[in-house]
C-alpha positions as protocol buffer text, in pm:
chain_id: "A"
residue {
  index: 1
  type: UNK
  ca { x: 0 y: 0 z: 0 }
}
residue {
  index: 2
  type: UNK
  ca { x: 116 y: 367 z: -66 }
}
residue {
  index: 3
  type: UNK
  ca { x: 295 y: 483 z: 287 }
}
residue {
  index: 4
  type: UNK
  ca { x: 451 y: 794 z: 370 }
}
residue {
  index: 5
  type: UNK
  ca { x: 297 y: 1175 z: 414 }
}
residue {
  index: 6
  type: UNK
  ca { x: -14 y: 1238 z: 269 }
}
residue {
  index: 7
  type: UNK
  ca { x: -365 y: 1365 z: 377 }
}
residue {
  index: 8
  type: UNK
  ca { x: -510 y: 1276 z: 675 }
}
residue {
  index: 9
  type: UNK
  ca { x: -840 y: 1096 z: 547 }
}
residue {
  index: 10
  type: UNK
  ca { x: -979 y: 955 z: 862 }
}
residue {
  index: 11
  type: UNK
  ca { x: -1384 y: 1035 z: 816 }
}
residue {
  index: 12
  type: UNK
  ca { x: -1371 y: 1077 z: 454 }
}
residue {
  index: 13
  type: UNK
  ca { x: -1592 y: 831 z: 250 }
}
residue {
  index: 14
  type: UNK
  ca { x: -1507 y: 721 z: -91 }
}
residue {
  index: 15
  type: UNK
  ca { x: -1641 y: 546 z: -394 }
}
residue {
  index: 16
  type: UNK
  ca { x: -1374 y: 391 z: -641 }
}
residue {
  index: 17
  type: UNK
  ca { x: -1513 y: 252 z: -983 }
}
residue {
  index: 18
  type: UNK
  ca { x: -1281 y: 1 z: -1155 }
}
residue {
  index: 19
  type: UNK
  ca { x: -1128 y: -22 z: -785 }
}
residue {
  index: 20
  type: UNK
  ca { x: -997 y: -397 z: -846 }
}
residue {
  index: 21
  type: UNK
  ca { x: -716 y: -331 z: -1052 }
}
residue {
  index: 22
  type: UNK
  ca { x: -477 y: -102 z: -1170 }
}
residue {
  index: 23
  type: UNK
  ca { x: -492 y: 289 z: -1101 }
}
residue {
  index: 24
  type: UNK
  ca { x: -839 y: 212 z: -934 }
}
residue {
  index: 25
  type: UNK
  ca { x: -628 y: -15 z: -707 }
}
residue {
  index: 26
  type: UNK
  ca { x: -382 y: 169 z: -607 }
}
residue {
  index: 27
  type: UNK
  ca { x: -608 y: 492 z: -564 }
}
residue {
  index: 28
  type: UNK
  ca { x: -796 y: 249 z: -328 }
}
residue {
  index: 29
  type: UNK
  ca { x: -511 y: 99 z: -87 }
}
residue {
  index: 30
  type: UNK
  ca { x: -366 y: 486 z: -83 }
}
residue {
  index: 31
  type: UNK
  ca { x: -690 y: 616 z: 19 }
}
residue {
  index: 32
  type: UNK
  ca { x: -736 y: 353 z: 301 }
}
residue {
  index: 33
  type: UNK
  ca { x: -395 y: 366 z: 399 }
}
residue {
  index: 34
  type: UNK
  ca { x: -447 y: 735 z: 482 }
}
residue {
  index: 35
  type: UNK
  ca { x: -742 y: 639 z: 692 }
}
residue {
  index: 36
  type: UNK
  ca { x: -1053 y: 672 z: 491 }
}
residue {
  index: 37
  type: UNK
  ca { x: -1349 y: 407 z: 441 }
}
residue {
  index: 38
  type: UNK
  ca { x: -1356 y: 270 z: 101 }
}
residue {
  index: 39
  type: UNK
  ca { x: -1622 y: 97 z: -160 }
}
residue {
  index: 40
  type: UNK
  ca { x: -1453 y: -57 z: -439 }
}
residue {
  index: 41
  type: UNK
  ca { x: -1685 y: -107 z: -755 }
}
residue {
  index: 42
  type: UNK
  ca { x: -1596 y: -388 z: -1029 }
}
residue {
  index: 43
  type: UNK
  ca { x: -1763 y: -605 z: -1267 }
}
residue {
  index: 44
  type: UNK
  ca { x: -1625 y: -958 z: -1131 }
}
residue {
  index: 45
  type: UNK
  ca { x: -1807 y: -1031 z: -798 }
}
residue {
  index: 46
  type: UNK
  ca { x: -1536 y: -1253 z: -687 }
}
residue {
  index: 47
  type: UNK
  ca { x: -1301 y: -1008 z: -757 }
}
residue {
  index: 48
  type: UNK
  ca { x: -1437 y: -702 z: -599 }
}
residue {
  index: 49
  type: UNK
  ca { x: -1520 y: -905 z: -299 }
}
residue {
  index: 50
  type: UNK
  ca { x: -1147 y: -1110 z: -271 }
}
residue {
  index: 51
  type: UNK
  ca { x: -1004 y: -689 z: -322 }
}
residue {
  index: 52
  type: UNK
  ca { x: -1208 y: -621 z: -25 }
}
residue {
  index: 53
  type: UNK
  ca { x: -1106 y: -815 z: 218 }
}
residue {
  index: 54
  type: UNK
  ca { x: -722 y: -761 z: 144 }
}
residue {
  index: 55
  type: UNK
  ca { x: -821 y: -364 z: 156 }
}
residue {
  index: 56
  type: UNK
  ca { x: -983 y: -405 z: 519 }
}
residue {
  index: 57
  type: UNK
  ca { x: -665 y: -602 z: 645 }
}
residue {
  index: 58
  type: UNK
  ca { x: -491 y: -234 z: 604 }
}
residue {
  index: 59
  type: UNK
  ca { x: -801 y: -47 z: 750 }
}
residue {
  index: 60
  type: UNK
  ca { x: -755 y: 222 z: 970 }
}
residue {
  index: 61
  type: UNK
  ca { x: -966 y: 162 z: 1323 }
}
residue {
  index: 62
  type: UNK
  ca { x: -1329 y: 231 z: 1266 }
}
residue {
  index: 63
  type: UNK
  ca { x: -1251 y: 272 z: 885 }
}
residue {
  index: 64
  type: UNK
  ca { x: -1488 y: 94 z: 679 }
}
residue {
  index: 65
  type: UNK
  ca { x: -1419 y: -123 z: 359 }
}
residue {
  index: 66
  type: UNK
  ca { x: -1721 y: -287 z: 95 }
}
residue {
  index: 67
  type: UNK
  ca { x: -1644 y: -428 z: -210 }
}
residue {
  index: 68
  type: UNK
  ca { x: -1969 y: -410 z: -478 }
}
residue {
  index: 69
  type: UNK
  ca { x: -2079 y: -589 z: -784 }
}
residue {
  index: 70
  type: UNK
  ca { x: -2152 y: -387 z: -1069 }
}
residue {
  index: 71
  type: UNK
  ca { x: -2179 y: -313 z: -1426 }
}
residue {
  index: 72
  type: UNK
  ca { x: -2127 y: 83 z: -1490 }
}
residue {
  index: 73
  type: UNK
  ca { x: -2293 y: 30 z: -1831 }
}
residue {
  index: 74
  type: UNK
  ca { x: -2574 y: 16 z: -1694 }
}
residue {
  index: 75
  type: UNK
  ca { x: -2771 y: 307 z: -1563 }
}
residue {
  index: 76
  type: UNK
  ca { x: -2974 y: 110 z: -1271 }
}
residue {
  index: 77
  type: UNK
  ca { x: -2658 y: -38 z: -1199 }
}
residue {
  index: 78
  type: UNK
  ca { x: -2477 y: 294 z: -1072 }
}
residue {
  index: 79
  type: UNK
  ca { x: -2781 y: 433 z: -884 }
}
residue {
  index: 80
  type: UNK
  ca { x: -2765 y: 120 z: -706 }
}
residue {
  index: 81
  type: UNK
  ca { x: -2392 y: 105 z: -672 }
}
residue {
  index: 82
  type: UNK
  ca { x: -2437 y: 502 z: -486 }
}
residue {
  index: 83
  type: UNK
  ca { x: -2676 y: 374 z: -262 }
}
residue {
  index: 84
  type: UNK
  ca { x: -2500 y: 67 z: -131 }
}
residue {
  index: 85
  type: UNK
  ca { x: -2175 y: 265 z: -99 }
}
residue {
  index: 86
  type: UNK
  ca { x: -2360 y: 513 z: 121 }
}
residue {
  index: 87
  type: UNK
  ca { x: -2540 y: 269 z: 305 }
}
residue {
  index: 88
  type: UNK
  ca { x: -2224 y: 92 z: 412 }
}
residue {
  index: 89
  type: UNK
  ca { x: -2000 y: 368 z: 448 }
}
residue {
  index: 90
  type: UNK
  ca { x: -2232 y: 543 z: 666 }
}
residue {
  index: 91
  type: UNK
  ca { x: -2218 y: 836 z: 354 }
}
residue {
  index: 92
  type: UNK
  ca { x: -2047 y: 951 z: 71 }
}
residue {
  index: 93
  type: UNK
  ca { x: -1846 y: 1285 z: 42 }
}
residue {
  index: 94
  type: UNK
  ca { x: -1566 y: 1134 z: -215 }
}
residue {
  index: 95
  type: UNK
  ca { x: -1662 y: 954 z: -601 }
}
residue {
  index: 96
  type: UNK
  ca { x: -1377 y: 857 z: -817 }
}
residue {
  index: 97
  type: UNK
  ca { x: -1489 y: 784 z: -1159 }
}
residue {
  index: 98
  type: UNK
  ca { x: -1174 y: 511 z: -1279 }
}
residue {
  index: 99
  type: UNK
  ca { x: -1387 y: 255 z: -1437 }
}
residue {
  index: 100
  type: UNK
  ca { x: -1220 y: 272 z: -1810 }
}
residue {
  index: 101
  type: UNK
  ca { x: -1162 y: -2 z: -2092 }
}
residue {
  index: 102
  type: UNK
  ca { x: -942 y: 44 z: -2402 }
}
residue {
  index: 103
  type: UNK
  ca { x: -1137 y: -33 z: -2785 }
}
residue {
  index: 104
  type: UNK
  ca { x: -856 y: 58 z: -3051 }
}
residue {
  index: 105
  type: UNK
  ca { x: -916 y: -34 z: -3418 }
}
residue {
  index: 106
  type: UNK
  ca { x: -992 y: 186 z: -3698 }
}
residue {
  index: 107
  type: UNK
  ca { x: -1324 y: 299 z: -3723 }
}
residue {
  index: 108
  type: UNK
  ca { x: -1391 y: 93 z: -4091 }
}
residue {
  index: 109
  type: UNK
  ca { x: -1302 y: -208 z: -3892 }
}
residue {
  index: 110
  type: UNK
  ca { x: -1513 y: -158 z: -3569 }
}
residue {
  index: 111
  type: UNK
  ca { x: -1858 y: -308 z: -3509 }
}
residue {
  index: 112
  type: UNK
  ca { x: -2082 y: -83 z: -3318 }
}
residue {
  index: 113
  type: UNK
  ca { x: -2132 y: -328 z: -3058 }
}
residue {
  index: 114
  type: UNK
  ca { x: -1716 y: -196 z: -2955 }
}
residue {
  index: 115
  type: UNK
  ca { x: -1809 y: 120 z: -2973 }
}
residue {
  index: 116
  type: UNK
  ca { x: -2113 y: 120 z: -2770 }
}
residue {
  index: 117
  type: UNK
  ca { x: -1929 y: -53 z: -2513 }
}
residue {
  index: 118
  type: UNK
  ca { x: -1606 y: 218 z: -2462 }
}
residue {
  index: 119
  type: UNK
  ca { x: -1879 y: 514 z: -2438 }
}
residue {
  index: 120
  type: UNK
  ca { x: -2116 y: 357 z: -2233 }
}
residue {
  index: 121
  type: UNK
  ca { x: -1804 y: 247 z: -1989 }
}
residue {
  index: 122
  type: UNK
  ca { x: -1586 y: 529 z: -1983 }
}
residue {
  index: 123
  type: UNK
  ca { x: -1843 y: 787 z: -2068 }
}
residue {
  index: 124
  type: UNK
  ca { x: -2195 y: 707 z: -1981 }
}
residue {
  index: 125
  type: UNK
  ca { x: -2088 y: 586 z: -1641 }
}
residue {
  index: 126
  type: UNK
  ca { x: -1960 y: 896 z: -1497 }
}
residue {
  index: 127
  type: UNK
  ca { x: -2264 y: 1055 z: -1572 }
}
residue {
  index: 128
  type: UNK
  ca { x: -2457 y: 795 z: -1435 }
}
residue {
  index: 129
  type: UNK
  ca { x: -2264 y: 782 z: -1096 }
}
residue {
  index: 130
  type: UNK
  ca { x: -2203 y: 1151 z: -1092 }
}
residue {
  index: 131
  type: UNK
  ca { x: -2608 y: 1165 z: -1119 }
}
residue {
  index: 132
  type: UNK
  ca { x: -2688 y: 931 z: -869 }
}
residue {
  index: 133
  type: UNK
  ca { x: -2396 y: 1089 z: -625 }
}
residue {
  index: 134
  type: UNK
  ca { x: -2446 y: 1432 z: -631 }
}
residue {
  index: 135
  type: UNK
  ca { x: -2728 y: 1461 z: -388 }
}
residue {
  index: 136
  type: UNK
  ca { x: -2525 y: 1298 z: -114 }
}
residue {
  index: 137
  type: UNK
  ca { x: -2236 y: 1512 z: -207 }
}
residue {
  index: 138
  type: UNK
  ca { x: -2402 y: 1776 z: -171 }
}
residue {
  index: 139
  type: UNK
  ca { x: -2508 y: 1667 z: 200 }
}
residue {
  index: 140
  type: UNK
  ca { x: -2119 y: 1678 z: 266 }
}
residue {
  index: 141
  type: UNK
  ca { x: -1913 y: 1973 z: 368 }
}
residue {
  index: 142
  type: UNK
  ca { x: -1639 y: 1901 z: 144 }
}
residue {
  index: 143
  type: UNK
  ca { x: -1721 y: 1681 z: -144 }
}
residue {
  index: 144
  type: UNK
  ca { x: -1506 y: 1601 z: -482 }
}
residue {
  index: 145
  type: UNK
  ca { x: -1591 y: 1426 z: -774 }
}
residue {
  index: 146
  type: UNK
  ca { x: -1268 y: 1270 z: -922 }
}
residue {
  index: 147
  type: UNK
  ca { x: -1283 y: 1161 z: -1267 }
}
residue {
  index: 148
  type: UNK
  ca { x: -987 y: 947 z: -1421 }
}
residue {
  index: 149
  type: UNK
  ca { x: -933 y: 1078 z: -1794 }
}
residue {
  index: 150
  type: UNK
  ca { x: -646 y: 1045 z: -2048 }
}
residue {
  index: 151
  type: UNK
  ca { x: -428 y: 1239 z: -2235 }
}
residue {
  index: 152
  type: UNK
  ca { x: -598 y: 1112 z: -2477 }
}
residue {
  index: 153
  type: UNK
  ca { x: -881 y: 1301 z: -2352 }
}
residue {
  index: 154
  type: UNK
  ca { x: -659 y: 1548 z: -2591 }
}
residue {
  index: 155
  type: UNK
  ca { x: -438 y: 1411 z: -2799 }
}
residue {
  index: 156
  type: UNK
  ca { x: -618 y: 1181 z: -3150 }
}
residue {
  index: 157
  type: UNK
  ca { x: -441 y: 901 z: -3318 }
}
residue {
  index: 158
  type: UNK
  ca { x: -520 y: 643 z: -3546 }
}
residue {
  index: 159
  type: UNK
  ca { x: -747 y: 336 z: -3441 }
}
residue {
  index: 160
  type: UNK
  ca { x: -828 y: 551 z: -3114 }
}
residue {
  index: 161
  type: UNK
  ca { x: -1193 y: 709 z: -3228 }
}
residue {
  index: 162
  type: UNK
  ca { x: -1383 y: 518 z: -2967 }
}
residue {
  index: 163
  type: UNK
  ca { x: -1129 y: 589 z: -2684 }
}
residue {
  index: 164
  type: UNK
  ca { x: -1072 y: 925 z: -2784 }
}
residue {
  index: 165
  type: UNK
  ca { x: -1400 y: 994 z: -2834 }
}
residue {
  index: 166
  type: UNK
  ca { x: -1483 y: 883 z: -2506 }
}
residue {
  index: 167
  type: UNK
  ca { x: -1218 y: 1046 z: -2302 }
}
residue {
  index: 168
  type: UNK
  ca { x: -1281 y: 1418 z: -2503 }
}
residue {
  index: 169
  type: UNK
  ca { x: -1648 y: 1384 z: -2408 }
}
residue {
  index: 170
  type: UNK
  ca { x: -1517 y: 1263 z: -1998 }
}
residue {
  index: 171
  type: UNK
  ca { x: -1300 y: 1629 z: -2073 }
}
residue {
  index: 172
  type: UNK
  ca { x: -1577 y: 1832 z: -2186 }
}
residue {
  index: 173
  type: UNK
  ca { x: -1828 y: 1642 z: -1928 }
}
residue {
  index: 174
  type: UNK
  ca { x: -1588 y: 1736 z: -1642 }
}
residue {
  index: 175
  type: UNK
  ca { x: -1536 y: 2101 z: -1750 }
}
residue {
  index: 176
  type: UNK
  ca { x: -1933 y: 2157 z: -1733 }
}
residue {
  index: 177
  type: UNK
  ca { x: -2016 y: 1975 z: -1375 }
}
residue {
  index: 178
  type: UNK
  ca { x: -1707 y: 2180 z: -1219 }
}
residue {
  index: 179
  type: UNK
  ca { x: -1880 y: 2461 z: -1319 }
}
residue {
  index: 180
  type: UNK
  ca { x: -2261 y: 2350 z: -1241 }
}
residue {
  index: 181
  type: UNK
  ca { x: -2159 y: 2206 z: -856 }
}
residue {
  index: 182
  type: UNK
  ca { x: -1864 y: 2437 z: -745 }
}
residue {
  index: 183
  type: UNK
  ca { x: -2123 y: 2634 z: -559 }
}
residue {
  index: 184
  type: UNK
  ca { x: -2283 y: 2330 z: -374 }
}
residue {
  index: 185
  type: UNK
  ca { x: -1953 y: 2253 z: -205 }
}
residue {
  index: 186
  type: UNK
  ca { x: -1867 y: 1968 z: -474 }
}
residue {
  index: 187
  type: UNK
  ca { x: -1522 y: 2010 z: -609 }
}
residue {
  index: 188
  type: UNK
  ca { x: -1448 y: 1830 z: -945 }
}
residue {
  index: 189
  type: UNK
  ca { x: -1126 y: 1773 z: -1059 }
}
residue {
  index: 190
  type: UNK
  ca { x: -981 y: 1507 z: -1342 }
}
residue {
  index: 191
  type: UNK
  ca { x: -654 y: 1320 z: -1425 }
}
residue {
  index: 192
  type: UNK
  ca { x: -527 y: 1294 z: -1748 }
}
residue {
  index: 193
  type: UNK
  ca { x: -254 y: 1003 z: -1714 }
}
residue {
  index: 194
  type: UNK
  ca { x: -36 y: 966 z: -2011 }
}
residue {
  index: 195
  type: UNK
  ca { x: 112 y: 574 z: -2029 }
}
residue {
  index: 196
  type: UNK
  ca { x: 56 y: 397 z: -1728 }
}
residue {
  index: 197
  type: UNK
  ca { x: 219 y: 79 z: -1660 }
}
residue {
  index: 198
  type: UNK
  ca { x: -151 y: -138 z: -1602 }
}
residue {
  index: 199
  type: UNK
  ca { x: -145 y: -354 z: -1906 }
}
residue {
  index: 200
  type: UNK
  ca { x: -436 y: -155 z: -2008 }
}
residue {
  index: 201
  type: UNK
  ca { x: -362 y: -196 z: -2410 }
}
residue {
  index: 202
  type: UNK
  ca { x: -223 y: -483 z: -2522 }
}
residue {
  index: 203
  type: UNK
  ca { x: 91 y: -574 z: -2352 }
}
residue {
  index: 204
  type: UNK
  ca { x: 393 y: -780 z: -2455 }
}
residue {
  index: 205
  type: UNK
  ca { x: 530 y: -1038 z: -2198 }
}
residue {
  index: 206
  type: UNK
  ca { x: 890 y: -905 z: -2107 }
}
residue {
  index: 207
  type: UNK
  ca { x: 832 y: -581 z: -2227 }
}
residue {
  index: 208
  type: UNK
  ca { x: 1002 y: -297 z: -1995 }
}
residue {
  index: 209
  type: UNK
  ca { x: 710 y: -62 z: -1853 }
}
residue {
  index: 210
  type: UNK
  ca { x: 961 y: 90 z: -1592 }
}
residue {
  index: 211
  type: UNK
  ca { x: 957 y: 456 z: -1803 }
}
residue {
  index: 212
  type: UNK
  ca { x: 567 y: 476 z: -1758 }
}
residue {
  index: 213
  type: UNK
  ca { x: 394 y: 604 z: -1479 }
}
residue {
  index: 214
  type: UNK
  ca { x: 317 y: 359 z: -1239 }
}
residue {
  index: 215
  type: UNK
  ca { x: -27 y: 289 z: -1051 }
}
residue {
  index: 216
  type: UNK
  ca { x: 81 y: 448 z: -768 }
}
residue {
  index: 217
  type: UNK
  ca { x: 185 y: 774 z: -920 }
}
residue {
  index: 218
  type: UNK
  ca { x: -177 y: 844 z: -1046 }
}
residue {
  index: 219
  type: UNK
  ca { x: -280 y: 771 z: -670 }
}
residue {
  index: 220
  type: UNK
  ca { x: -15 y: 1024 z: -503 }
}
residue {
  index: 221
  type: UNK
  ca { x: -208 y: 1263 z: -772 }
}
residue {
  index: 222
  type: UNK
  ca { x: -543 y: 1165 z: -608 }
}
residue {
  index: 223
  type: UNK
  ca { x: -391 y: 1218 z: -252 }
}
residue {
  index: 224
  type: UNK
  ca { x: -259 y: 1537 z: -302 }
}
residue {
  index: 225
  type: UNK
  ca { x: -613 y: 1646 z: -496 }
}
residue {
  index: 226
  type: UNK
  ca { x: -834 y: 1558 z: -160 }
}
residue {
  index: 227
  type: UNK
  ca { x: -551 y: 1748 z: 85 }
}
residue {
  index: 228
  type: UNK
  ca { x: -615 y: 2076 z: -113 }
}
residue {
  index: 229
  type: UNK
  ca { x: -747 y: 2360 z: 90 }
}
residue {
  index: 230
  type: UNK
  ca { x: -1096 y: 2402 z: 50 }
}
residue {
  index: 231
  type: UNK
  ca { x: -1063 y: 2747 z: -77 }
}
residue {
  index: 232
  type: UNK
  ca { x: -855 y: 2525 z: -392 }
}
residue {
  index: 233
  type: UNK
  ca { x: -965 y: 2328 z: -747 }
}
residue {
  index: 234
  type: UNK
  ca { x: -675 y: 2169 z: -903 }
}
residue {
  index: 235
  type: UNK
  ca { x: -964 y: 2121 z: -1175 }
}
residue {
  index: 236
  type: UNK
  ca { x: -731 y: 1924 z: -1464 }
}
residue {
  index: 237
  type: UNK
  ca { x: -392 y: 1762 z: -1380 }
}
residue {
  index: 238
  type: UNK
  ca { x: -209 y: 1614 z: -1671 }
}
residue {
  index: 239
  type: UNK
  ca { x: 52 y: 1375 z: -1549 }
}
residue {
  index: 240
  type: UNK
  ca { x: 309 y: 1244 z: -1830 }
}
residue {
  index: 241
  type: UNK
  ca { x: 644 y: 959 z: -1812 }
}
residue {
  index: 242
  type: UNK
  ca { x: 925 y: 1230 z: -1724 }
}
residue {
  index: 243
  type: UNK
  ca { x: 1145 y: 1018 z: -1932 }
}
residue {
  index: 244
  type: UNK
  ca { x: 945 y: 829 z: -2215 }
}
residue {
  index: 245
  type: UNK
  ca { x: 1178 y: 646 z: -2475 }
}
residue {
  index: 246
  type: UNK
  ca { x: 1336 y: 822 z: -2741 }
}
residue {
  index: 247
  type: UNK
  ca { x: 1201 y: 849 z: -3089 }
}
């Protein structure tokens, strides 16, 4: 688990979507390990519920830990997934939106079955849990909404409409709800990670990932997000491999 300084999170409640693996991972055990009470979301009920168990071995005293079941492609799903985070955390004040999946062929070659599956997960989804959260954010005294984008939330290339596509609308999505909950106490913020070392794509066995950012980075970013002074909105935070291979 991440260790060292970092925010003191005892009290603070938070949602993690995609929480099993990868960024969502790490964002959760740094999180707990700070003292906060933690729902993980995933698709694989075995999974989210193994996760969970490992996450409340690290638990802070009094901190609690839930793992949930569900499908962010579906809109029922997410309302429910809110509700049962509240209802075991004993609130909500804290929703990271990580749940993400990677689509890349060119767009003569994609069915729309592909493509209707990267919006509705890394798109739809954040509005759907950013709906369903918003009222019990706004019950908080210092709420965020944390949404995990991409620099290719920015940045086009070939065989990347879907993703792209979905991670400029999670950009333009982001920029709108900052503006329409700032006032209710709800801070919004998102992370645009550049290559992350999560075998998100389509990795090679042996193949060095030790020049991309690693899990862990992307959760120090998340840590030092919720330890900004209220009076603060670090509202986009583009995080890039210092030293990315040589072309």
């Amino acid at each position: 688990m991440t260790t060292g300084t970092g925010p003191d999170l005892v009290g603070r409640k938070v949602l993690i979507t995609g929480g099993t693996k990868g960024i969502g991972r790490a964002v959760a055990e740094a999180v707990v390990a700070h003292g906060a009470s933690a729902a993980v979301a995933a698709r694989s009920e075995d999974g989210v519920r193994r996760f969970a168990a490992e996450l409340a071995e690290g638990a802070a005293e009094g901190a609690r830990v839930a793992g949930i079941r569900c499908d962010v492609r579906d809109p029922r799903q997410c309302a429910d997934l809110v509700a049962s985070a509240a209802e075991a955390l004993g609130g909500l004040d804290v929703l990271i939106n990580n749940a993400g999946i990677g689509r890349f062929q060119p767009v003569a070659d994609m069915d729309p079955e592909t493509w209707e599956d990267v919006i509705r997960t890394n798109l739809d989804s954040v509005f759907h849990c950013s709906h369903a959260a918003i009222p019990l954010l706004r019950e908080a005294e210092d709420s965020w909404i944390i949404n995990m984008a991409s620099l290719a939330g920015k940045n086009a290339f070939p065989g990347g409409a879907a993703y792209n596509a979905s991670k400029f609308g999670l950009v333009g999505f982001s920029e709108a709800l900052m503006q329409e909950v700032r006032h209710d106490g709800i801070r919004v913020s998102y992370v645009m990670p550049g290559s992350v070392a999560t075998g998100f794509t389509h990795p090679t066995p042996g193949t060095d990932d030790s020049w991309k950012i690693q899990p862990e980075d992307v959760a120090r970013v998340v840590l030092d997000l919720l330890a900004m002074p209220t009076r603060t909105l670090a509202s986009r935070v583009e995080v890039r491999p210092s030293r990315p291979p040589k072309r």
